[in-house]
N, C-alpha and C positions, 0 to 999 in steps of 0.2 A: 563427865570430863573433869578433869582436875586440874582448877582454876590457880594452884595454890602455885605450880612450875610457870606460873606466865608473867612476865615484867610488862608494868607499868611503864607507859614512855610518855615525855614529857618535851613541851618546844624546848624550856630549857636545857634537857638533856646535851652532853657534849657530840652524841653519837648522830650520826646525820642517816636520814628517812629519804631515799629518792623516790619523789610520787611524779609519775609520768602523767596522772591523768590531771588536768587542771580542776574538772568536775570533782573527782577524788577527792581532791584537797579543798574546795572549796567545802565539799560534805566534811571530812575531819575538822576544819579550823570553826568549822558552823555550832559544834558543841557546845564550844566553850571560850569564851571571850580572849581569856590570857594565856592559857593553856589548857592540854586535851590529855585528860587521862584517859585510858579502856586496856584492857585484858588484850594481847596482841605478840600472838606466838614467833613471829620471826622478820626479819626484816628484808627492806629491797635495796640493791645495790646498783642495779644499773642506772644509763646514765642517762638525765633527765633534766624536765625544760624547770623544775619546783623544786627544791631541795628542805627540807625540817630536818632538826632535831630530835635524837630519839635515843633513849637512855634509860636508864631502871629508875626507880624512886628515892635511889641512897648514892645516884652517882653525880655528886656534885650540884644538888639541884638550889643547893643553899650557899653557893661560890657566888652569887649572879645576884644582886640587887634588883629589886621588886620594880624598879623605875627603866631599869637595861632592860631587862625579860621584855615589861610591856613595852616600848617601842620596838624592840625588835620583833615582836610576835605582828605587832600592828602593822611593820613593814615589810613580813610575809604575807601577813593577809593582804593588803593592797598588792602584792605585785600575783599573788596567786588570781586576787578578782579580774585583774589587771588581763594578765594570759586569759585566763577564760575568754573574758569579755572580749580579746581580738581573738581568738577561735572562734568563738559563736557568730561574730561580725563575719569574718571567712566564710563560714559555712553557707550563712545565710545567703553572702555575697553569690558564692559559687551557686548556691541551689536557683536564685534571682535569675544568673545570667541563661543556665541552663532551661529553665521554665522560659524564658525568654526567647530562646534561639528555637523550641519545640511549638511555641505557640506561633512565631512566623510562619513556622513551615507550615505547619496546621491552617495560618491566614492564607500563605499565597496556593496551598490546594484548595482550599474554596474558595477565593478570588477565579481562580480556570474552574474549576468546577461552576461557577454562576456564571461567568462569560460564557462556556460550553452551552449550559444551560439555556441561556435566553438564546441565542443563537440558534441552536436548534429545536427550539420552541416557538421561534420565530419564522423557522423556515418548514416545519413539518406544518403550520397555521394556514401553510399556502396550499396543502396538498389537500385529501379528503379522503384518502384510505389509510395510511398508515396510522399506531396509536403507540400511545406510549408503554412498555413494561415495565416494572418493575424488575433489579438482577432476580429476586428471588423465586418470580416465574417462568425464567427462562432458567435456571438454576435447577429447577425441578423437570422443566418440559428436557433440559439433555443430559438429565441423572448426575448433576453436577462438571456437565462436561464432561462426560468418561470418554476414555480413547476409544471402547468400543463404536461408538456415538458417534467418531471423527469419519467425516466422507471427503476430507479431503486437505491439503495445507495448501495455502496461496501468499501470495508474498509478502503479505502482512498481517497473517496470521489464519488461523484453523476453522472449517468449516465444519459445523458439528448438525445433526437432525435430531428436532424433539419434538414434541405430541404438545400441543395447547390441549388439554384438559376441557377447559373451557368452553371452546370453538370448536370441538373434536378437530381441527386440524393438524397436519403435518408442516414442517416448515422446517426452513434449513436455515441454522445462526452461526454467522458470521463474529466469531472475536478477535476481533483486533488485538494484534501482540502489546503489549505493555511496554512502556519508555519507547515505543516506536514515532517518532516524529512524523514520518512520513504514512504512517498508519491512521493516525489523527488527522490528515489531511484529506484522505481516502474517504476515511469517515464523514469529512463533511463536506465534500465533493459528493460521495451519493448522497446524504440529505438534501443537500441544493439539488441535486437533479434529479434522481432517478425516483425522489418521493412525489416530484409533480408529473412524473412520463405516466400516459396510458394506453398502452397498445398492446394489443393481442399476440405481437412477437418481442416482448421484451418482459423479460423476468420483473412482477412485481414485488414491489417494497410491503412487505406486513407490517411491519413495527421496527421500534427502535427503543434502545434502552444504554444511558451513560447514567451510573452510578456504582460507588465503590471504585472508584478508578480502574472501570471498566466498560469498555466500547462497543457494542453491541449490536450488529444488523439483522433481521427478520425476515426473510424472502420466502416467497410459498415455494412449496419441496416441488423439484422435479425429480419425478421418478426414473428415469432413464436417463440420468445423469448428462454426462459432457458429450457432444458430438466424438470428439477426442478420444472418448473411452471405447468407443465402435467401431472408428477409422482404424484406431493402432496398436489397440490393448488390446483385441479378439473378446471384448466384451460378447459379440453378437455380429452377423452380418446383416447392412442396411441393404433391404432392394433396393432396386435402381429407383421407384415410386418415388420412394421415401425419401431418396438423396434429393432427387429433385425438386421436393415439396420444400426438403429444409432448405434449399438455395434462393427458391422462391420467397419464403419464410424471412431468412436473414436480409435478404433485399429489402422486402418491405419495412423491415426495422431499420433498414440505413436509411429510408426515404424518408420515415418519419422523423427519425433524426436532424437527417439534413434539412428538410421542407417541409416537415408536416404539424413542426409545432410553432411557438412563440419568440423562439430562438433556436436557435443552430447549434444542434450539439454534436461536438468534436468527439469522435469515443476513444482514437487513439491505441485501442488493445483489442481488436478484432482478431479472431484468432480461433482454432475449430474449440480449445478445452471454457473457453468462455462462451460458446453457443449451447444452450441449454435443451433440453428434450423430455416435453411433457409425456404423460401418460398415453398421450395418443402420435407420439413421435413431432411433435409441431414445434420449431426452432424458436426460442426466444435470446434473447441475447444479453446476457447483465455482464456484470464487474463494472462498475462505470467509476470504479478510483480512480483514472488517470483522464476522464473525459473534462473536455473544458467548454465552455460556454462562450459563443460570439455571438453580434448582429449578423443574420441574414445577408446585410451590404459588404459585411468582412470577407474577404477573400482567404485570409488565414489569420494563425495567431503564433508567435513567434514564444515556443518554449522552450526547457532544456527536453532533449530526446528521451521519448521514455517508452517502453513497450516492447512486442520480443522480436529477438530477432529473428531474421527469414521473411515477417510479417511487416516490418516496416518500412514504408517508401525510400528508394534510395535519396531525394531531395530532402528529407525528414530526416533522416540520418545526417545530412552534410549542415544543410542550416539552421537545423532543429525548430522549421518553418511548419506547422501542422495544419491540413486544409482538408475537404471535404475529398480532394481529390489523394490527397492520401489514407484518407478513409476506403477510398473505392479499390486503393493499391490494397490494401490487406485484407479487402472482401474479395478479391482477386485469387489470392493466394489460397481461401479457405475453399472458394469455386472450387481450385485446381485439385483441394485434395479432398473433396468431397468424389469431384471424376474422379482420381487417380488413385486413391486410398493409400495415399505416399504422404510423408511430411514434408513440409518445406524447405528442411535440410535434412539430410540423411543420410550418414559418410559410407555405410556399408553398398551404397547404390551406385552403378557405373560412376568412375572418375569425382565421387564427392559433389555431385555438379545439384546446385540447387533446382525446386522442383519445376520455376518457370521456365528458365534453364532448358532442363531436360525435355520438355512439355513441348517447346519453341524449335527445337532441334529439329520433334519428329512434325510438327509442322509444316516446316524448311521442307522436307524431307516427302511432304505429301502420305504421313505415316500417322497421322492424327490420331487414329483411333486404338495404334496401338497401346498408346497412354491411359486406356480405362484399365479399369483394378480388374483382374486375373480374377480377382473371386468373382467377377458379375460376368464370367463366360459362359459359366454352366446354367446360372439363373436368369442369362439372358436381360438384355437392356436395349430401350429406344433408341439408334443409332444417331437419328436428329438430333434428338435431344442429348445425348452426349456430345456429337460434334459441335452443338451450341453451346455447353456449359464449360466445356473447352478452351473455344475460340474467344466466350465471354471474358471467360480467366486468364487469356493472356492480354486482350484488351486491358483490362481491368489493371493490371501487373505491369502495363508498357514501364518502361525506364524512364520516360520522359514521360511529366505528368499532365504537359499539355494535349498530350494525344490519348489522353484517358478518356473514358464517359462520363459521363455524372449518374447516379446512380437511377434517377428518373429512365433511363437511356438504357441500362441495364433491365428495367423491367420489361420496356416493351421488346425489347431483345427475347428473352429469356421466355416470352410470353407469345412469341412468333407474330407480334405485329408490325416490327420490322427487320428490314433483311440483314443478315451478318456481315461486321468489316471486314475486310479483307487487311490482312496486315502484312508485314515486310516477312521475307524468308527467313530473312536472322536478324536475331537479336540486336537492339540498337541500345547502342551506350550512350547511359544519359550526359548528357553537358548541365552543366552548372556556371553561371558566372551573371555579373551585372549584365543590363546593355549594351549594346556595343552598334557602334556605326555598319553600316549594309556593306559602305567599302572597305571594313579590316578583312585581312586576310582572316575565315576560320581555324584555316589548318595550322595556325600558328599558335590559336589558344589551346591552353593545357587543358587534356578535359580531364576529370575523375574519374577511376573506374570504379566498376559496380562490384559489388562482391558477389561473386561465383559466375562472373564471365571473363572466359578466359583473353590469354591478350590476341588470340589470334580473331576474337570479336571484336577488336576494338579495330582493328584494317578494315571493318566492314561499314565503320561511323557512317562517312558519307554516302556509299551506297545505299545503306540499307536506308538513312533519311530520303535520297532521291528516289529509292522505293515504292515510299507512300503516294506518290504523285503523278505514277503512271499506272495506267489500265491493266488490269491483269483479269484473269478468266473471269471474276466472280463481277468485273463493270465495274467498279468503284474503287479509290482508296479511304484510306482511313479517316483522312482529312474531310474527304468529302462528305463520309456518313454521320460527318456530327455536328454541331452548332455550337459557338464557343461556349466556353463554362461561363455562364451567368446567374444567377442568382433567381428567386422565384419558384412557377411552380414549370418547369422543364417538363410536365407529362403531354402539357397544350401545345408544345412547338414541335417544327419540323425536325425531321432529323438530314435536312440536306445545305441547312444557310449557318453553312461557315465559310470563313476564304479559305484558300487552297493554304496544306502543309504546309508547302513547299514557302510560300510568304512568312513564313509564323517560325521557320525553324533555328534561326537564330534569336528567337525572343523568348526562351526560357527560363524567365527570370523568376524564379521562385522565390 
C-alpha cells in the first residue's frame, strides 16, 4: 500500500473530523497528548455528538500558537472523556435496572415455588402412599408428553399414560395447564384430600411432582377408562352385572366420603366421565378438584357453583349452597344413566327433556321399565334390580332436597334390605326461599323453576307435594321411608322415624 497519497491530520488542522464514537476518540486523542498525527485516508462528515480538527501537515498548522493548540486540544479531550463517561454511566445504568427487574421475577418464582413447596410437603407428610417425582421422571415415563400418550383433556389441563420404569407400573399423569389459576387450586385441593382417602372405590393418588413451573398429578392407570366412555361412546356394552356392581361401587365411595372418614368430603363433580373402571370393571371415582372439606356437624358449605351441568342439584345451582345431599342429587343422575344408557341432557331425545325428566314421566305413567337401555333387551337384565336402580335414581334426583336419602339409605336400598319409596306421579318443583310463617299463604311465594321441567309441571306443585302423604299401592310415602338427614353413621338407624312430609314441606330452607 502506498503510504506516500495519505495526509497527515492534525487537531490543529482547520478541517473538522466528526467521530460519533466517544470510545473512538477517546482511543485517537489517547496517542498523543497535543496532538495526533497517523496515515488516514479519508474523512467523516456526518453529524455527531465529538467534533476534531483534521487537516494535511502544510495546511495551516503554523497560524495557531502552541499555547491556543494546547488548550484547545485539552478542552476536547475533557468534553470527549466527559461524553464517554455519561455513556458508560447510561449503560451501566440501564444494564443495573434491567438485571434488576429479572432478578425479581426470578425472586418471586421461587418465593411460589417454596410456598408451593412446603405446602405440599406438608400435606403429602399426612398421607402414606404417594411420593414425590422428579419432572424428569415422569418426562420420560410419557415420552415427553406426546400427544400420542394423551387419554384425555379435562378442564385444567391433559391426561397423559406412562410406564414408571422403576416400579414396572402404569399410571395416568395429570398436567395441569400453565398460568391456570384455578388449575393450581385443583392441584392442591387433591393433595389436601384425595392423597389422605383410602378406599377400594376411589381412584388412588401415586405421586406428585411441581417443579419447572410445572404441576403434576400421578393416579394408578385405569384401564377401562371412564364409565362415560361405554354409556355413550360405544366404547363396549356394559351387562346389566356390571352396571349394577358400578352403582353399588360408586355408593360405596359416596358413603365413605360422607361417613367413612375423618371429615366430610364434598366432591361436588359426580358425574358418569369421572367414575373410573379398573381392569376388572370395579367403579372408583376421582377428580376431586372441585371437592371441599367440612365437619361432619356441617350441614353444608356455602361456595361459588361449580360442576356440570344436568348433574348439579337444582338448590346448588340457586344458592351455590353444596351439601352431602347434593352430592346424592348427582349420584342420582349417574344411577339414572347407568339404567338408561342416556345422558343427562340430550337434545336429540323426545322434546329436549332432561333424563330425570323423562325417567319421572314414565313413572307417572306406570311405564318404568321402559327407560332401560334398548341395548340390555337382547342381553337381558334383572327386572328388580332395574326397577330399583331406577326408582333409587329418581329418589336420589328429587327437586327438593329434603326428600332426598342420604347415601347410607341408598345402600340398603340398592342392597334389598329395605323396601322402595314410593314417590309422587310427577315431578315436583323445587321451592327455594328463607323461612317463612305456617300462616303465609304458599301459593303466593314465587317459586323457581327447575331447568327442563316444563311450565305445565309446575300446576302440579302442590299436588304433587300432597302426593307424598297419602297411601298409595306400594303402603308408604316418601316421607315416611326416611329419617331426617342427620349427620353420623345412618347404616345403624331406622328407615321409618321421620315426621310426616307433609309437616316439613314448607321448610326448605337450603
Amino acid at each position: 500500500m502506498d503510504f506516500s497519497r495519505l495526509q497527515d491530520f492534525h487537531l490543529e488542522s482547520p478541517n473538522v473530523l466528526i467521530v460519533q464514537s466517544p470510545l473512538l476518540a477517546l482511543f485517537l486523542f489517547s496517542l498523543a497528548s497535543c496532538a495526533l498525527s497517523m496515515p488516514f485516508p479519508f474523512r467523516f462528515e456526518n453529524s455527531a455528538n465529538v467534533v476534531a480538527k483534521l487537516g494535511n501537515s502544510s495546511a495551516g498548522s503554523d497560524n495557531q500558537s502552541p499555547a491556543t493548540g494546547g488548550i484547545n486540544n485539552r478542552g476536547l479531550v475533557a468534553g470527549l472523556a466527559a461524553g464517554a463517561g455519561i455513556f458508560l454511566v447510561s449503560c451501566l445504568v440501564v444494564f443495573w435496572l434491567v438485571l434488576r427487574i429479572i432478578r425479581k421475577r426470578d425472586r418471586e418464582k421461587e418465593d411460589d415455588t417454596i410456598v408451593l413447596d412446603d405446602s405440599m410437603n406438608d400435606e403429602f407428610e399426612k398421607g402414606t402412599g404417594p411420593k414425590r417425582f422428579s419432572y424428569g421422571e415422569l418426562a420420560r415415563a410419557t415420552r415427553k408428553f406426546a400427544e400420542e400418550r394423551k387419554l384425555g383433556e379435562g378442564g385444567f389441563g391433559g391426561v397423559y399414560r406412562g410406564f414408571l420404569r422403576d416400579v414396572k407400573m402404569d399410571v395416568a399423569v395429570k398436567r395441569v395447564s400453565r398460568g391456570s389459576k384455578q388449575g393450581v387450586k385443583e392441584y392442591m385441593l387433591e393433595v389436601k384430600i384425595i392423597s389422605r382417602l383410602r378406599h377400594k372405590n376411589l381412584v388412588q393418588l401415586v405421586g406428585w411432582c411441581h417443579q419447572h413451573s410445572e404441576l403434576l398429578l400421578v393416579y394408578e392407570f385405569m384401564s377401562n377408562g371412564s364409565l362415560d366412555s361405554y354409556l355413550f361412546k360405544h366404547r363396549g356394552l356394559l351387562t346389566w352385572d356390571i352396571r349394577y356392581k358400578i352403582a353399588l361401587g360408586l355408593a360405596s365411595a359416596l358413603f365413605y366420603l360422607h361417613q367413612g372418614w375423618e371429615q366430610c368430603v364434598l366432591h361436588r363433580d359426580i358425574k358418569s366421565s369421572n367414575v373410573m373402571l379398573d381392569s376388572s370393571f370395579n367403579a372408583k371415582l376421582g377428580d376431586f378438584g372441585l371437592a371441599r372439606l367440612i365437619d361432619h356437624e356441617q350441614r353444608s358449605q356455602t361456595t361459588v357453583p361449580a360442576g356440570t351441568m344436568g348433574y348439579m342439584a337444582p338448590e346448588y345451582c340457586i344458592t351455590g349452597k353444596a351439601s352431602k345431599l347434593s352430592d346424592v342429587y348427582s349420584f342420582g343422575v349417574v344411577a339414572l344413566e347407568i339404567a338408561c344408557g342416556r345422558k343427562s341432557v340430550e337434545l336429540k331425545f323426545e322434546e329436549s327433556k332432561m333424563l330425570v325428566e323423562w325417567v319421572w314421566e314414565l313413572y307417572g305413567k306406570g311405564e318404568l321399565l321402559e327407560a332401560a337401555d334398548s341395548r340390555l333387551r337382547n342381553l337381558g337384565f334383572d327386572e328388580k334390580q332395574m326397577e330399583c336402580l331406577l326408582i333409587v335414581g329418581l329418589w336420589c334426583a328429587h327437586p327438593n332436597c329434603r326428600s332426598r336419602p342420604s347415601i347410607s339409605q341408598v345402600i340398603h336400598v340398592l342392597s334389598f334390605e329395605a323396601p322402595l319409596p314410593t314417590l309422587p306421579p310427577n315431578m315436583p318443583v323445587p321451592l327455594y326461599s328463607a323461612r317463612w310463617p305456617s300462616s303465609m299463604d304458599v301459593s303466593s311465594f314465587p317459586t323457581t323453576p327447575y331447568y327442563g321441567v316444563s311450565n305445565s309441571q309446575r300446576d302440579h306443585t302442590k299436588s304433587s307435594i300432597n302426593s307424598c302423604t297419602t297411601d298409595s299401592s306400594r303402603g308408604q310415602s316418601v316421607g315416611e321411608q326416611r329419617q331426617p338427614v342427620k349427620e353420623g353413621n345412618e347404616l345403624d338407624e331406622p328407615m321409618d322415624r321421620r315426621p310426616s312430609f307433609n309437616s316439613q314441606w314448607s321448610d326448605y330452607v337450603i
